[in-house]
N, C-alpha and C positions, 0 to 999 in steps of 0.2 A: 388481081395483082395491085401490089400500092405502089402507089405515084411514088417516084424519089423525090427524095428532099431536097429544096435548094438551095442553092452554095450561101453561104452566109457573107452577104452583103452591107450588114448594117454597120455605118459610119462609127470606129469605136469611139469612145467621148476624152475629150481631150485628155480627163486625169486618168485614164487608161493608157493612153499614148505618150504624156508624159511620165508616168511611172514602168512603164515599159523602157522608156529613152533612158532612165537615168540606173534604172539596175543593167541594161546591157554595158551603156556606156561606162559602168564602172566595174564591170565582167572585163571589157578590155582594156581598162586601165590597170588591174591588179593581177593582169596575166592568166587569167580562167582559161583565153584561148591562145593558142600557139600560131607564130609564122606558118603559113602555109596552110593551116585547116579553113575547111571549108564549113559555111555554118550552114543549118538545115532549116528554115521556116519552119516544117511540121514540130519537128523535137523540141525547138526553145519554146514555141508556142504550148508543146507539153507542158513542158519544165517548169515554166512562169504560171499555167494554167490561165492562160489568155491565147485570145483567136490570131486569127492568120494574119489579119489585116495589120493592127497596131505593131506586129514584130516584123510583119515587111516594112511598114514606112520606118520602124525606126531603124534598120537596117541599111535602108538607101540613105537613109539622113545618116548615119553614121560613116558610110561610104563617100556623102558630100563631104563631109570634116575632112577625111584622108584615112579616116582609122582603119575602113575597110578598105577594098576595090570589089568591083564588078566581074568577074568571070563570063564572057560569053558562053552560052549553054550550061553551065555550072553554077550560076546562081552565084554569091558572097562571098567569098574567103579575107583570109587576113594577112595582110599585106607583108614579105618581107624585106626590109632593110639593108641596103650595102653599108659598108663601111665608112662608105662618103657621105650618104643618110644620114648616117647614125651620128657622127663626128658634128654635124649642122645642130644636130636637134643636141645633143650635147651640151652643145656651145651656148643655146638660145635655152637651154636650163640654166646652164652656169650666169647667164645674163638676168633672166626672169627670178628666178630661186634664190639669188642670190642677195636682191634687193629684196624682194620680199620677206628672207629671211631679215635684214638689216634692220628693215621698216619694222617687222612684228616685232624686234628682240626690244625696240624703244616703248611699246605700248601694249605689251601683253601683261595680264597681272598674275597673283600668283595663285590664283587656281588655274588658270591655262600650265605655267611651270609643271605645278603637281602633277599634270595629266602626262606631262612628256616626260617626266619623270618614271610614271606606273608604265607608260609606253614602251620608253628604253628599258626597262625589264623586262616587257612582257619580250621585246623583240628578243634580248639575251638567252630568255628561256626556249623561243623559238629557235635560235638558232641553236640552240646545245641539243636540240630534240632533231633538228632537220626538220624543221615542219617551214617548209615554205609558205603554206596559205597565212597562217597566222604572223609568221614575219613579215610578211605583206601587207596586211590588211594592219598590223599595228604601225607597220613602214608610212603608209598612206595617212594613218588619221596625223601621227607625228606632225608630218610635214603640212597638212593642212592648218590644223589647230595654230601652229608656228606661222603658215602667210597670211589667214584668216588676220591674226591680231593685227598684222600690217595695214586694213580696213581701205584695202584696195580690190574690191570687186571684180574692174577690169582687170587688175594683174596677176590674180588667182583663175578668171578665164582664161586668159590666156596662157598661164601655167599647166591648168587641166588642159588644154587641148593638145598641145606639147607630149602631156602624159600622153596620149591615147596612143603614141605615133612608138611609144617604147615599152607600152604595157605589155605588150606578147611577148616580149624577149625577157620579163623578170623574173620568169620560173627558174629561167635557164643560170641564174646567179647560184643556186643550189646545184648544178653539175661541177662544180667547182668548191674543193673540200678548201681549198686556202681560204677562199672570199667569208668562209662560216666563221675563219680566225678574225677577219678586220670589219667586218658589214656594219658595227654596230659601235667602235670605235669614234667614228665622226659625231654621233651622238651622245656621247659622254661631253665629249671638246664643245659641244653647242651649251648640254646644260651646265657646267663651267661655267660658260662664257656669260649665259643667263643671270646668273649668282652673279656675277661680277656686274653686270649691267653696260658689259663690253661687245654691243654693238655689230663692231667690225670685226669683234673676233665669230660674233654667233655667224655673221657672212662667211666668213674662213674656214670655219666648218660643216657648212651647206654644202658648200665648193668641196670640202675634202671630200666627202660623202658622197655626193653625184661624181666625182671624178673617178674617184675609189670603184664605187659600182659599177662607172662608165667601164673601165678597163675589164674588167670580165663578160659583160653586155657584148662589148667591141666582138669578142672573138665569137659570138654567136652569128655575128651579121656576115650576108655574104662579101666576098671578096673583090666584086666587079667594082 
């Protein structure tokens, strides 16, 4: 009879475990997983084809942020949002995203424009298909590329961690046939505002944007 094998122990190496942190970490930032599921060690460690270990620690590390919680006996899940929640993290968008947007729209050049330009299409054609993922994933680079240029590192930290707390709830922007009419609206008003070299107006429609999406967000959050 052959011995069993044993459990696999070896320390994974750090660029394992950092590349494991930053594809989950941005799985829940782009809404991959939904309020209330629960996530499985064995399966994402499938999925990513990495061991057990790297996708547990980045999963408690992701639960230290707030992204996740801890389940007694149940292992991970993701976390949902009241209204009063949601309204906070909102707010602390509208504060963060808003100057970031201000700061980039003064120092970004005109191949970063270009990019938000091909952006805002691609999100357009997205939204005329219903393809959430890809309105999302064009959603996310936009506004990065756009606070990136503001060359505040802190303030783009703490913008993403923000994301994490409302990343589950942005599939659910696509249960809502209205939101497909304006989602992409506020983006237009930014690259304007770009060409014009107005600032406060690109602020104005950071805010329209996050506000806009906040109101259909809202009604997904519980009510307590």
């Amino acid at each position: 009879m052959s011995k069993p094998k044993p459990a696999d122990t070896r320390v994974p190496s750090t660029t394992q475990q950092d590349a494991c942190y930053q594809t989950l970490r941005q799985w829940v930032t782009v809404g991959r997983f939904l309020p209330g599921e629960r996530l499985k060690i064995r399966a994402m460690a499938e999925e990513l084809g990495m061991g057990l270990m790297p996708v547990r620690a980045t999963l408690q590390r992701l639960a230290a942020e707030g992204a996740l919680v801890n389940i007694p006996n149940a292992g991970v899940a993701v976390p949902f949002l009241s209204r009063a929640e949601f309204d906070d993290v909102l707010d602390m968008r509208l504060l963060l995203e808003g100057e970031a947007a201000e700061r980039g729209a003064l120092r970004i050049a005109a191949p970063e424009v270009a990019a938000l330009t091909l952006l805002s299409a691609q999100m357009e054609a997205a939204l005329k298909a219903a393809d959430a993922k890809a309105y999302l994933a064009a959603n996310e680079d936009f506004h990065l590329i756009l606070y990136r240029a503001a060359g505040s590192p802190t303030l783009l930290a703490l913008i993403e961690t923000v994301w994490l707390k409302v990343g589950p709830l942005s599939n659910q922007l696509f249960e809502h046939a209205d939101a497909l009419h304006v989602l992409n609206d506020a983006h237009d008003d930014v690259l304007q505002a770009l060409e014009r070299r107005d600032s406060a107006a690109v602020r104005r429609g950071i805010e329209r944007d996050l506000f806009v999406a906040g109101q259909f967000l809202r009604q997904a959050c519980r009510g307590r």
